[in-house]
mmCIF file of the N, C-alpha and C atoms, coordinates in Angstrom:
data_MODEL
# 
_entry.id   MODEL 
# 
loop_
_atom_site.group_PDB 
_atom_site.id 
_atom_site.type_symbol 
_atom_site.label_atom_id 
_atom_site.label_alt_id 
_atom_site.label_comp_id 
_atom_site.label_asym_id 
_atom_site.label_entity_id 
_atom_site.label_seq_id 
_atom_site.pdbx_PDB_ins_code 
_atom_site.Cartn_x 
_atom_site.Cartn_y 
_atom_site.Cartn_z 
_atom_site.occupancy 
_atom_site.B_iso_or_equiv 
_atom_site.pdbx_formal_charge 
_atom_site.auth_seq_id 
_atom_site.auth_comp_id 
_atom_site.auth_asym_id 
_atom_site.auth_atom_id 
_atom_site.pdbx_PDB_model_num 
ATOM 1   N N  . UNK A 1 1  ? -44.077 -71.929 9.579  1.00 0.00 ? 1  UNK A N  1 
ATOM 2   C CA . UNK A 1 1  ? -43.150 -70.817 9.671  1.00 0.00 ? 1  UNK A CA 1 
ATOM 3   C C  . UNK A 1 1  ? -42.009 -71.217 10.603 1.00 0.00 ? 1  UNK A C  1 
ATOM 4   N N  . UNK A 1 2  ? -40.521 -70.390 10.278 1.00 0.00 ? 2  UNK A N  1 
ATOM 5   C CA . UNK A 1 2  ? -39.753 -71.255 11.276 1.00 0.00 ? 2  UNK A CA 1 
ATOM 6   C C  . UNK A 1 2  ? -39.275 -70.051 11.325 1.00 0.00 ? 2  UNK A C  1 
ATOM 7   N N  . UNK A 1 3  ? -38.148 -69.679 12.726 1.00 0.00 ? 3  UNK A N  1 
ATOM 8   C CA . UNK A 1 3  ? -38.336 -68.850 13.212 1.00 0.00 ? 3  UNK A CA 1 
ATOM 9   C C  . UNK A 1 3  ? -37.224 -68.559 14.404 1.00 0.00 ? 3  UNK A C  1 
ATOM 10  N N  . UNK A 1 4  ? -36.329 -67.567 14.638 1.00 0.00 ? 4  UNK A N  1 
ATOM 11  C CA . UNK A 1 4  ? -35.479 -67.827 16.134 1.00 0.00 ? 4  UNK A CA 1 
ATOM 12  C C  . UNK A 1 4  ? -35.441 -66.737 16.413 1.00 0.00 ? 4  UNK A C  1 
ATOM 13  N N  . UNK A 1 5  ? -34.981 -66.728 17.825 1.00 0.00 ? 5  UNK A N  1 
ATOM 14  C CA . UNK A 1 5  ? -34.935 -65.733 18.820 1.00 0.00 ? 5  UNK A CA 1 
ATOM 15  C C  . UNK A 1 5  ? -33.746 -66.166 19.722 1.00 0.00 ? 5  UNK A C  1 
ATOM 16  N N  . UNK A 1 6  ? -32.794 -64.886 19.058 1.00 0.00 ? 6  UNK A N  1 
ATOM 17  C CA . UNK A 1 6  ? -31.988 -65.079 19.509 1.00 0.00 ? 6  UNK A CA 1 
ATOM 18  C C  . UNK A 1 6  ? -30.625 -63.740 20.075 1.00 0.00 ? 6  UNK A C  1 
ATOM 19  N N  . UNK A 1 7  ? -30.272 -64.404 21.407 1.00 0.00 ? 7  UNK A N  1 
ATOM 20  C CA . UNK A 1 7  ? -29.432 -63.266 22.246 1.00 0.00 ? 7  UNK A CA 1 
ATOM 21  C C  . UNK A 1 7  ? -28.150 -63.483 22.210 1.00 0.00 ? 7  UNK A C  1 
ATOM 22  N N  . UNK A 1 8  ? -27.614 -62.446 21.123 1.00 0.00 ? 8  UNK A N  1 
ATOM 23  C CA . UNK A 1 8  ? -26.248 -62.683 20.133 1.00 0.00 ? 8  UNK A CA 1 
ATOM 24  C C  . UNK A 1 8  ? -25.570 -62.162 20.713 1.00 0.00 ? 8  UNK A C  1 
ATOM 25  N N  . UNK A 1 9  ? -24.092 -62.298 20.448 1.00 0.00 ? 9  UNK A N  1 
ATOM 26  C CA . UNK A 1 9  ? -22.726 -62.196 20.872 1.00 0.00 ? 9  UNK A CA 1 
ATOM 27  C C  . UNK A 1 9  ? -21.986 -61.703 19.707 1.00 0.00 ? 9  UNK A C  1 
ATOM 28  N N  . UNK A 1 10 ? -21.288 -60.744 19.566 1.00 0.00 ? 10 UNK A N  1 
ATOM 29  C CA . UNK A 1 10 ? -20.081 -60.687 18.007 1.00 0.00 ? 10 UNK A CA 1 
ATOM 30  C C  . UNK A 1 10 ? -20.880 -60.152 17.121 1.00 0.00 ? 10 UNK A C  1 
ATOM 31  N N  . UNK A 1 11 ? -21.740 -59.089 17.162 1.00 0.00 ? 11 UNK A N  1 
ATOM 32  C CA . UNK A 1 11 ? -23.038 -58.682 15.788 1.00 0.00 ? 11 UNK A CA 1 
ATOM 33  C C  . UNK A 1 11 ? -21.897 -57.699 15.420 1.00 0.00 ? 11 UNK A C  1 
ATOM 34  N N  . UNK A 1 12 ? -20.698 -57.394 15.950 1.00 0.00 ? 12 UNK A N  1 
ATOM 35  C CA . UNK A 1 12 ? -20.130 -56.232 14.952 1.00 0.00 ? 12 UNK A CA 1 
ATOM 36  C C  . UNK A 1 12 ? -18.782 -56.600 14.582 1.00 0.00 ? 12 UNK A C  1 
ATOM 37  N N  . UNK A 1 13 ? -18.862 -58.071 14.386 1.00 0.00 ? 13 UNK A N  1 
ATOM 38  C CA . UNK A 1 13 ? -17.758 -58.957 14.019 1.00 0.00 ? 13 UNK A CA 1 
ATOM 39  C C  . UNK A 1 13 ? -17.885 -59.011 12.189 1.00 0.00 ? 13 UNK A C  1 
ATOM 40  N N  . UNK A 1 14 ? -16.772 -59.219 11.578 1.00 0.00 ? 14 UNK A N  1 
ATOM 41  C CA . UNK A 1 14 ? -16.962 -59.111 9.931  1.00 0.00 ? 14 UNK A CA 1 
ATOM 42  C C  . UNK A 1 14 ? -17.633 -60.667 10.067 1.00 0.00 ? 14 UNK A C  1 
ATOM 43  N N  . UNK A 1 15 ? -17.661 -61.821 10.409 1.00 0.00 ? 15 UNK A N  1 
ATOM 44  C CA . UNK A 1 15 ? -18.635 -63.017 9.888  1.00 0.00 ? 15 UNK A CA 1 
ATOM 45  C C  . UNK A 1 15 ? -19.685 -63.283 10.533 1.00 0.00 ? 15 UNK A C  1 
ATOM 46  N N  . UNK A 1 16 ? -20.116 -61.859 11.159 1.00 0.00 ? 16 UNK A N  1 
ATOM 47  C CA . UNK A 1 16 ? -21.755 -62.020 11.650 1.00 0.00 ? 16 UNK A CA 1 
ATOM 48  C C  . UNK A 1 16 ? -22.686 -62.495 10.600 1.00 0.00 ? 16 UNK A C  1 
ATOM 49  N N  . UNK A 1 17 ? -22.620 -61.513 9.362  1.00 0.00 ? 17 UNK A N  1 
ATOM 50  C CA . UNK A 1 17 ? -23.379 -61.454 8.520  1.00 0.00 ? 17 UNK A CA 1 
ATOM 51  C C  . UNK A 1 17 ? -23.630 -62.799 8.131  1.00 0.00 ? 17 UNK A C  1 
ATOM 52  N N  . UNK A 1 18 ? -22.439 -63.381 7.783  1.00 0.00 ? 18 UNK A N  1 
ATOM 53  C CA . UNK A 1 18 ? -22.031 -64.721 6.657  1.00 0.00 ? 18 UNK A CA 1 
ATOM 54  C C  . UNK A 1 18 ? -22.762 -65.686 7.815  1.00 0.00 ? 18 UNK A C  1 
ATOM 55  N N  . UNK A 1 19 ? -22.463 -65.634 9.267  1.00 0.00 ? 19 UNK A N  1 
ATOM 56  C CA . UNK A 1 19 ? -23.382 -66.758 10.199 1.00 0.00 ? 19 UNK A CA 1 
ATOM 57  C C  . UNK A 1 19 ? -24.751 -66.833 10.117 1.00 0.00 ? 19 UNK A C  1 
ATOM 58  N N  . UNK A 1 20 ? -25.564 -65.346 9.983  1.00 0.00 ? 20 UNK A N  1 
ATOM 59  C CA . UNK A 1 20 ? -26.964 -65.276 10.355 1.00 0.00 ? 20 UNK A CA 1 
ATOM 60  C C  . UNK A 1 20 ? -27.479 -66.119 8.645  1.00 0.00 ? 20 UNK A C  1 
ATOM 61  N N  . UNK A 1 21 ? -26.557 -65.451 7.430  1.00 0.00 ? 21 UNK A N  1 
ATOM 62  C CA . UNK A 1 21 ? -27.113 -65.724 6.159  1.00 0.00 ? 21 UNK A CA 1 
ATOM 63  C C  . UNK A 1 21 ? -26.951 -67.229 6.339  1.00 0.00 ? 21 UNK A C  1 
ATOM 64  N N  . UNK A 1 22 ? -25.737 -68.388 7.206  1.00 0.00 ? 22 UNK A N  1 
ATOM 65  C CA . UNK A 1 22 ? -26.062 -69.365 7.378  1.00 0.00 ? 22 UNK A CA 1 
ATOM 66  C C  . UNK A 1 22 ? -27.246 -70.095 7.767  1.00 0.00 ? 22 UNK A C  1 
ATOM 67  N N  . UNK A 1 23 ? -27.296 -69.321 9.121  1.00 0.00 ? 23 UNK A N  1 
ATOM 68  C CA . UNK A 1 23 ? -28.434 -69.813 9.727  1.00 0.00 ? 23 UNK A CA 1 
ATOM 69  C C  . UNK A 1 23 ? -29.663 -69.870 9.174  1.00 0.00 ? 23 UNK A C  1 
ATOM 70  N N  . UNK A 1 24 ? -29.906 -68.922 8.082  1.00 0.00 ? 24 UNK A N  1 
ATOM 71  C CA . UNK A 1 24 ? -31.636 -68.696 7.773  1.00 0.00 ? 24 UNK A CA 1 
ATOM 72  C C  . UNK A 1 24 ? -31.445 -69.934 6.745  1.00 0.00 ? 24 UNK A C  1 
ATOM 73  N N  . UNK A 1 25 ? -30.563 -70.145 5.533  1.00 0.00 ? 25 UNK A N  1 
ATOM 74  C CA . UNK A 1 25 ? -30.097 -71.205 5.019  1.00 0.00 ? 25 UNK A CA 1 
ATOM 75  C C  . UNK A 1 25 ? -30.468 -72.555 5.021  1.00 0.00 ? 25 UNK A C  1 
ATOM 76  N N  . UNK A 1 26 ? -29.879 -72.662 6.749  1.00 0.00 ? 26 UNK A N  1 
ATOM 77  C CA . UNK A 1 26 ? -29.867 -74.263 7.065  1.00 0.00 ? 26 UNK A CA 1 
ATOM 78  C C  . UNK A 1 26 ? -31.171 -74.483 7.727  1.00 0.00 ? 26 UNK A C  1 
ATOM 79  N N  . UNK A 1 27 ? -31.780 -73.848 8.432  1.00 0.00 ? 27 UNK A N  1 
ATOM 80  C CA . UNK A 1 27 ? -32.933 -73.630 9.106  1.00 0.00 ? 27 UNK A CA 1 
ATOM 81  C C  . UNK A 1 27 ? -34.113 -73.533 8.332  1.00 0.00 ? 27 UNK A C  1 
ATOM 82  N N  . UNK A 1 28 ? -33.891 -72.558 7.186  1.00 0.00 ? 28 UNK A N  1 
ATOM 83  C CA . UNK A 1 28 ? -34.815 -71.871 6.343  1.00 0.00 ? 28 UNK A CA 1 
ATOM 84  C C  . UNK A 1 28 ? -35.961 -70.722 6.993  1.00 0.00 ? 28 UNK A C  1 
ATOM 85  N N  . UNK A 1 29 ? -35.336 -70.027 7.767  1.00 0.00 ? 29 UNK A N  1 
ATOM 86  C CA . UNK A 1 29 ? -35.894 -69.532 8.659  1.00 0.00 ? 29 UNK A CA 1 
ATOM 87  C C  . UNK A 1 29 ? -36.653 -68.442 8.084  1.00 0.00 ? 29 UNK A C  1 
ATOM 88  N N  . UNK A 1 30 ? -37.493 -67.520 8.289  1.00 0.00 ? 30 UNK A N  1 
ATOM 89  C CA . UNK A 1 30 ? -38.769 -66.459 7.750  1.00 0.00 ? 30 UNK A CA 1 
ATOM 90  C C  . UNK A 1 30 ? -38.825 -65.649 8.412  1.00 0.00 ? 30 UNK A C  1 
ATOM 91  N N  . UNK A 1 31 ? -38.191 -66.004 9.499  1.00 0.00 ? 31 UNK A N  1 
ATOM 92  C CA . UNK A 1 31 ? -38.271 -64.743 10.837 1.00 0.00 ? 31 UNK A CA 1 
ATOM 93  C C  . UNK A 1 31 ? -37.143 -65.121 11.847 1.00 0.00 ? 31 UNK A C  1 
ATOM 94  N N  . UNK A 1 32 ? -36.073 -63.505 12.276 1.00 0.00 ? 32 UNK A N  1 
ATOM 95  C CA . UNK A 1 32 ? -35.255 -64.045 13.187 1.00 0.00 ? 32 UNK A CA 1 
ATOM 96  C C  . UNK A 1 32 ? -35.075 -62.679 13.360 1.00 0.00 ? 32 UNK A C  1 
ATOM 97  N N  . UNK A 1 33 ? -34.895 -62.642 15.059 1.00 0.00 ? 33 UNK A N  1 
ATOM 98  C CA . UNK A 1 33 ? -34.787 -61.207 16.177 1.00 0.00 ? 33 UNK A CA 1 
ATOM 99  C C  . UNK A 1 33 ? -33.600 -61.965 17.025 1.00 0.00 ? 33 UNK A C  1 
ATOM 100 N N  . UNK A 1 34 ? -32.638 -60.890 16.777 1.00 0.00 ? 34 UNK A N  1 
ATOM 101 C CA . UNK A 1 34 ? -31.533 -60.750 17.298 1.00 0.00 ? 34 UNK A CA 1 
ATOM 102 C C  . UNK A 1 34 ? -31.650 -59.531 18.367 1.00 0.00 ? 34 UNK A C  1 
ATOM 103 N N  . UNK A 1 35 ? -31.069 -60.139 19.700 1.00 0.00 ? 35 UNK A N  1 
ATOM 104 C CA . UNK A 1 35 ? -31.579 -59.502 21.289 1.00 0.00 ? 35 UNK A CA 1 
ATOM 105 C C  . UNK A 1 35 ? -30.109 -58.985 21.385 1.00 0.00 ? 35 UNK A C  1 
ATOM 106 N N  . UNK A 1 36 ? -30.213 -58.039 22.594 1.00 0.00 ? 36 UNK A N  1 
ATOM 107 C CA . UNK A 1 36 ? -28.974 -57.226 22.721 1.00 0.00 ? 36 UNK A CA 1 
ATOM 108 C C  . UNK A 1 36 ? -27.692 -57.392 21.792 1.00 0.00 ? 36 UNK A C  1 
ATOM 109 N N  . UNK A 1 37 ? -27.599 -56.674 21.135 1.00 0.00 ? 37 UNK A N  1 
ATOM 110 C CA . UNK A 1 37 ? -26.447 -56.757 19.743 1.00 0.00 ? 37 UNK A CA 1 
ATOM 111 C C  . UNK A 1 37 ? -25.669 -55.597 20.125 1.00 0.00 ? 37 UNK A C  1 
ATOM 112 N N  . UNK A 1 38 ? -25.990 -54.775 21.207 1.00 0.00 ? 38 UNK A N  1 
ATOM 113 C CA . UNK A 1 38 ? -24.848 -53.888 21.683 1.00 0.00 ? 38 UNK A CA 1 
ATOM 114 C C  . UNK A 1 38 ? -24.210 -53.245 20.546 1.00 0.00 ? 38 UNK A C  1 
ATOM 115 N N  . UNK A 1 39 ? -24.502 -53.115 19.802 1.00 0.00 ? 39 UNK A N  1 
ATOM 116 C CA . UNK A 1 39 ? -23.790 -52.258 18.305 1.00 0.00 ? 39 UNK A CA 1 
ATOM 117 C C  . UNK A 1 39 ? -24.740 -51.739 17.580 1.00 0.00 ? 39 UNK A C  1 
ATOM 118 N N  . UNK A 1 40 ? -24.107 -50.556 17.170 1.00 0.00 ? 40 UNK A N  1 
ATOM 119 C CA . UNK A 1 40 ? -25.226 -49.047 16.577 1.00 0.00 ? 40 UNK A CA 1 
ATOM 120 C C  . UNK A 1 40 ? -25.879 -49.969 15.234 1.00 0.00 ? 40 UNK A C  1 
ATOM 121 N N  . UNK A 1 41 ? -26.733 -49.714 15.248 1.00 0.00 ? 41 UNK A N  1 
ATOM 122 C CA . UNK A 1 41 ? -27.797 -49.992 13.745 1.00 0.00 ? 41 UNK A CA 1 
ATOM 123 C C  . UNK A 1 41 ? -26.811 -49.514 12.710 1.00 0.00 ? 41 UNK A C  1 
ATOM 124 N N  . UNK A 1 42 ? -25.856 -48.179 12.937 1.00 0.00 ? 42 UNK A N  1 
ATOM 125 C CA . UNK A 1 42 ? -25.696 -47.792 11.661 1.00 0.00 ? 42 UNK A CA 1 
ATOM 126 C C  . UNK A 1 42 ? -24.792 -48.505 10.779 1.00 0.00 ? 42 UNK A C  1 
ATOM 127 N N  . UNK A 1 43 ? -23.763 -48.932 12.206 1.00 0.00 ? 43 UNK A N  1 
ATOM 128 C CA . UNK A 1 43 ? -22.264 -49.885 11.544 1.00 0.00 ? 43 UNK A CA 1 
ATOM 129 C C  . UNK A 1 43 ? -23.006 -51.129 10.847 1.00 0.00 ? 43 UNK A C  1 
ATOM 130 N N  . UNK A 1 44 ? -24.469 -51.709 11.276 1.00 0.00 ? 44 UNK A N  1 
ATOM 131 C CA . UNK A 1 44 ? -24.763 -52.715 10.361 1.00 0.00 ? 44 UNK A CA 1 
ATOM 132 C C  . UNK A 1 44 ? -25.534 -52.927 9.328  1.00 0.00 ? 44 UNK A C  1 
ATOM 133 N N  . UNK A 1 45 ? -26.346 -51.277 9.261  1.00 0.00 ? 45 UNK A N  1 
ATOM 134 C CA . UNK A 1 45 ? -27.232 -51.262 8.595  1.00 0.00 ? 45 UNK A CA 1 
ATOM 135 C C  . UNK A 1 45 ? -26.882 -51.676 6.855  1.00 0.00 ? 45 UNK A C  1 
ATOM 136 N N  . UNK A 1 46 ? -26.126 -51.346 6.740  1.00 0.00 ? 46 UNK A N  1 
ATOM 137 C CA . UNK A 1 46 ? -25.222 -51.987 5.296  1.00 0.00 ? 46 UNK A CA 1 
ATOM 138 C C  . UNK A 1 46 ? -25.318 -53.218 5.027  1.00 0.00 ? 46 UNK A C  1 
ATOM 139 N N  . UNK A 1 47 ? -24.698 -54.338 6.175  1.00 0.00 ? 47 UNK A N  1 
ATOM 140 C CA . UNK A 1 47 ? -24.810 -55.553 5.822  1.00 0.00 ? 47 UNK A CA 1 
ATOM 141 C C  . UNK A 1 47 ? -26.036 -55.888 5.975  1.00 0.00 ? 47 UNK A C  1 
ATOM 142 N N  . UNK A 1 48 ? -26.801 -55.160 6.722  1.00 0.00 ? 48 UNK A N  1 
ATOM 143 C CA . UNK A 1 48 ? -28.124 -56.006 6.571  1.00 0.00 ? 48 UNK A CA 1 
ATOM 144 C C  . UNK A 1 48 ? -28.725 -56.932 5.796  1.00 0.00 ? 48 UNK A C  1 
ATOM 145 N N  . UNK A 1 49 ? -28.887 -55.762 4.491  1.00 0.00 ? 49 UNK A N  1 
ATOM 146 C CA . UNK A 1 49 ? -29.307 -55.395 3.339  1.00 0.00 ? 49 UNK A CA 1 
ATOM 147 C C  . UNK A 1 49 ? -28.976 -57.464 2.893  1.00 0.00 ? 49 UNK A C  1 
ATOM 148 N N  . UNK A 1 50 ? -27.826 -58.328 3.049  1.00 0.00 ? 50 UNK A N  1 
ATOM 149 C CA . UNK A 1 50 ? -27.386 -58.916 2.304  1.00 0.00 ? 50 UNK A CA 1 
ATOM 150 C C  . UNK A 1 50 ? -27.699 -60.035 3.020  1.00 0.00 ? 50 UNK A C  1 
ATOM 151 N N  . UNK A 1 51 ? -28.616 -60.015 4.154  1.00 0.00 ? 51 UNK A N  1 
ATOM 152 C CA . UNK A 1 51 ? -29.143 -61.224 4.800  1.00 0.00 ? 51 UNK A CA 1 
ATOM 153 C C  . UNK A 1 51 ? -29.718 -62.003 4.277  1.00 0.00 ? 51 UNK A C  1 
ATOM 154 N N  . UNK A 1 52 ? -30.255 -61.686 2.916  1.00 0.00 ? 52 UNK A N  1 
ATOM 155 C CA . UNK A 1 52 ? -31.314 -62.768 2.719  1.00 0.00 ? 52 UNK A CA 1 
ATOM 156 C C  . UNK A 1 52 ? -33.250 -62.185 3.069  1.00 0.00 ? 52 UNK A C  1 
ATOM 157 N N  . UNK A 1 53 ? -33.251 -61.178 4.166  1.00 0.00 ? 53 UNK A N  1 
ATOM 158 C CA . UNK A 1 53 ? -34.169 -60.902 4.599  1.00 0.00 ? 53 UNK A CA 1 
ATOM 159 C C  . UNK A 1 53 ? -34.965 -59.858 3.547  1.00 0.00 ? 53 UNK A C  1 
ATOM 160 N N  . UNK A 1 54 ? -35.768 -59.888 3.418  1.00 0.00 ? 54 UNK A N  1 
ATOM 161 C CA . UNK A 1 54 ? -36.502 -58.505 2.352  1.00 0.00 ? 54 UNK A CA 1 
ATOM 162 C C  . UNK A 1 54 ? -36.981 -57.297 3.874  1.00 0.00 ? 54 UNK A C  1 
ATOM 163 N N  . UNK A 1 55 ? -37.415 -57.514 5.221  1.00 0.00 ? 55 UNK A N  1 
ATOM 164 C CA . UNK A 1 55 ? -37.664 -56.745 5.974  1.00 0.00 ? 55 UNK A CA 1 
ATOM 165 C C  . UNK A 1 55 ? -36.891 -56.725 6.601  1.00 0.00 ? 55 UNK A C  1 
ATOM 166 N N  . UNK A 1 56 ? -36.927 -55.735 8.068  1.00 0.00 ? 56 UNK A N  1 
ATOM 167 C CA . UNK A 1 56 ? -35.647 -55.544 9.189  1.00 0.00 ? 56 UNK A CA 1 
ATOM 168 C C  . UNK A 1 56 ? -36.571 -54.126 9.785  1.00 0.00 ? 56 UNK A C  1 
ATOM 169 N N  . UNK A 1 57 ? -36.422 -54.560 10.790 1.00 0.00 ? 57 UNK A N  1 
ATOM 170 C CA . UNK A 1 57 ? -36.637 -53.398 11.554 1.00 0.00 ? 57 UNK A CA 1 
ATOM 171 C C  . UNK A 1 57 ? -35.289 -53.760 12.493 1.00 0.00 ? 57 UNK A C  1 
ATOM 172 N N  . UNK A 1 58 ? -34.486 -52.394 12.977 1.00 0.00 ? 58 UNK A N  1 
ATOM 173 C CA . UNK A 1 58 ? -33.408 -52.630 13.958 1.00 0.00 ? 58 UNK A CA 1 
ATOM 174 C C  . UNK A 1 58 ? -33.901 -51.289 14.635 1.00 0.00 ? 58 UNK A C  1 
ATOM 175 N N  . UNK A 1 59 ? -33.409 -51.927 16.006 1.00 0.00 ? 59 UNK A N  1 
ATOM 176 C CA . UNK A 1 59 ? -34.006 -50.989 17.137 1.00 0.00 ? 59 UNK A CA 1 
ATOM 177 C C  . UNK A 1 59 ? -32.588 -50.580 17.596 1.00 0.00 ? 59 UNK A C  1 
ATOM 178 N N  . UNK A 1 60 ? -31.931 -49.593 18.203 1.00 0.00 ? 60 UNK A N  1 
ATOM 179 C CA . UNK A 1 60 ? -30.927 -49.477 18.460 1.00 0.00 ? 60 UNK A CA 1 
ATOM 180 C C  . UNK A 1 60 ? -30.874 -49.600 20.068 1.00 0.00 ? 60 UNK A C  1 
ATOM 181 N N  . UNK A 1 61 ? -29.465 -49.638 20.576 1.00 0.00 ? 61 UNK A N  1 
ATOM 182 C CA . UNK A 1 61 ? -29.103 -49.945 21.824 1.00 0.00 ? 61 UNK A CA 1 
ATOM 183 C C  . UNK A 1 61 ? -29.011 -48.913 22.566 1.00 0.00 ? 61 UNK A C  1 
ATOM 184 N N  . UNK A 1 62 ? -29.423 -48.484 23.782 1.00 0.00 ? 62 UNK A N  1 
ATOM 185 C CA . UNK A 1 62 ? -29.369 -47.105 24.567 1.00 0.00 ? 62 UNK A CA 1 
ATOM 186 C C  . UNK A 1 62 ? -28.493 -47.616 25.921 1.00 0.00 ? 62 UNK A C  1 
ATOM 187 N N  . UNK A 1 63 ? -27.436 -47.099 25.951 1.00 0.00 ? 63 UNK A N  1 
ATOM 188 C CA . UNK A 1 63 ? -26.989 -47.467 27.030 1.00 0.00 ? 63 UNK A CA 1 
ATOM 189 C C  . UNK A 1 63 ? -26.547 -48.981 27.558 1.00 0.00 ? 63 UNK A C  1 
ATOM 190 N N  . UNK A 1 64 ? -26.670 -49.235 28.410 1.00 0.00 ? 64 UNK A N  1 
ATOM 191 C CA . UNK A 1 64 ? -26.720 -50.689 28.704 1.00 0.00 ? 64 UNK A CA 1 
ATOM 192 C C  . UNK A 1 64 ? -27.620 -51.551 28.236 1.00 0.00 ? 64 UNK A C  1 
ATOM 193 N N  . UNK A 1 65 ? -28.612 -50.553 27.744 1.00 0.00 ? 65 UNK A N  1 
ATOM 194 C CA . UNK A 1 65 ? -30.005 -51.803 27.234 1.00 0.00 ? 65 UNK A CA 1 
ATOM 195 C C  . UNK A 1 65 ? -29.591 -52.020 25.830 1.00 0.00 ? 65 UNK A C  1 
ATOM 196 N N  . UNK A 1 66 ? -29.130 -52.995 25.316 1.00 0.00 ? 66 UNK A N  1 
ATOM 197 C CA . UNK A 1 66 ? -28.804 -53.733 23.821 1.00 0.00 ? 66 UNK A CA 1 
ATOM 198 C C  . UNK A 1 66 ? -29.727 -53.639 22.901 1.00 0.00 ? 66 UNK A C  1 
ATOM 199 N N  . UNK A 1 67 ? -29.600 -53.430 21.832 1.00 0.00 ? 67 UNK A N  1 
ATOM 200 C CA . UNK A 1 67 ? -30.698 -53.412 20.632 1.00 0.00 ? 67 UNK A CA 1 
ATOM 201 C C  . UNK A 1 67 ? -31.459 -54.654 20.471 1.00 0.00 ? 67 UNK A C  1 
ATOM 202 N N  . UNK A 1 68 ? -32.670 -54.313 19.522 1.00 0.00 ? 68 UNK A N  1 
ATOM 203 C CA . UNK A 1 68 ? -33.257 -55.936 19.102 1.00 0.00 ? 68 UNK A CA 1 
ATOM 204 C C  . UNK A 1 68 ? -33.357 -55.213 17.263 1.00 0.00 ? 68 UNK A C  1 
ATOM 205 N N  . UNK A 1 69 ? -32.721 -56.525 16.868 1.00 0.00 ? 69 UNK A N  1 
ATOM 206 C CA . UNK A 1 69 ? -32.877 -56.613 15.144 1.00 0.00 ? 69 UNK A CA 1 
ATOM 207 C C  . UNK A 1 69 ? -34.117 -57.570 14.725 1.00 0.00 ? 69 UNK A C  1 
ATOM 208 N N  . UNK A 1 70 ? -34.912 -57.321 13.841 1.00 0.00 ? 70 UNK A N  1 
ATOM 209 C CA . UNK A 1 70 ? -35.866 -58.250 13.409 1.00 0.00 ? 70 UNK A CA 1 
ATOM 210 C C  . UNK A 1 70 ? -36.006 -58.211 11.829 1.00 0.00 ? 70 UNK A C  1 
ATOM 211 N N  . UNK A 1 71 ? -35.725 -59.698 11.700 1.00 0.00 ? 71 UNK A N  1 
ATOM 212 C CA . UNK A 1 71 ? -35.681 -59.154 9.990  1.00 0.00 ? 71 UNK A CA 1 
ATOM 213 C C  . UNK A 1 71 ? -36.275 -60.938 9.776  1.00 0.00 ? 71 UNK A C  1 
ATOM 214 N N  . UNK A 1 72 ? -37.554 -60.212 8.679  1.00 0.00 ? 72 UNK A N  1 
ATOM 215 C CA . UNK A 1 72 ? -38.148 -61.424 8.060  1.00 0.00 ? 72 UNK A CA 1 
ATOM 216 C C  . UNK A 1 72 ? -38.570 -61.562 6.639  1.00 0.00 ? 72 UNK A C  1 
ATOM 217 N N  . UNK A 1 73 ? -39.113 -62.496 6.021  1.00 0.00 ? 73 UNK A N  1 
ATOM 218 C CA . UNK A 1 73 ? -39.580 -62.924 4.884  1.00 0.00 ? 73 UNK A CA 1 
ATOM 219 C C  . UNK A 1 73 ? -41.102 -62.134 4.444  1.00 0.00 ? 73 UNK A C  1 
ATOM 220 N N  . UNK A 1 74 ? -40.956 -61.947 3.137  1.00 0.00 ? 74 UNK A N  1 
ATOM 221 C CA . UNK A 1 74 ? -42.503 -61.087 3.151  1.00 0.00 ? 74 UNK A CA 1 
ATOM 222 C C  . UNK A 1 74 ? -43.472 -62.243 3.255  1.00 0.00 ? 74 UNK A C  1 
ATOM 223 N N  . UNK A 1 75 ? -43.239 -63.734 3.311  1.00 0.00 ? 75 UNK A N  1 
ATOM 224 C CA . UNK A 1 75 ? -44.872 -64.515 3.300  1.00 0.00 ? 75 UNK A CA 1 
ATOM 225 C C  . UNK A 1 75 ? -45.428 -63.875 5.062  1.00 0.00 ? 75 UNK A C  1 
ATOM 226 N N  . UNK A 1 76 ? -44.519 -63.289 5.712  1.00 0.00 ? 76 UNK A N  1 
ATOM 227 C CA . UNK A 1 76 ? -44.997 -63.495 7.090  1.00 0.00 ? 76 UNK A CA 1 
ATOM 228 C C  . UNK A 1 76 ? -45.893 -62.033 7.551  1.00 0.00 ? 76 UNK A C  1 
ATOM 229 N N  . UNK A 1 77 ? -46.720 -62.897 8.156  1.00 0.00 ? 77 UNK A N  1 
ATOM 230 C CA . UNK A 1 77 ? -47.563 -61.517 8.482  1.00 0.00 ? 77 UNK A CA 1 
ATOM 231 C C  . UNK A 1 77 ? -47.877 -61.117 9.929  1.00 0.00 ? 77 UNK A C  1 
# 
């Protein structure tokens, strides 16, 4: 299984999407949690959808404390 964890910068930038769909790509990644993303679930909940990922749980950001996104592959359990 391959896999990142990672504490992003720019998640409510228009080529977030097109980077992460890179990353799982080149990596081939099954699982990836994106740490403080400071931007509402809702502005991204749209692109999500086009990650590549079949799951996602997104946690939203309260205040100063930043969200965590997790979005993976169904082999993973």
């Amino acid at each position: 299984m391959n896999y990142m964890i990672w504490n992003a910068r720019g998640t409510g930038a228009r080529s977030f999407s097109a980077l992460v769909r890179d990353l799982k790509n080149h990596y081939q990644l099954d699982f990836i949690a994106i740490l403080e993303t400071m931007c509402a679930k809702e502005l991204f909940a749209g692109q999500a959808r086009n990650l590549g990922f079949p799951h996602m749980e997104l946690i939203d950001s309260e205040g100063y404390s930043g969200g965590i996104w997790c979005f993976w592959d169904r082999t993973v359990s």
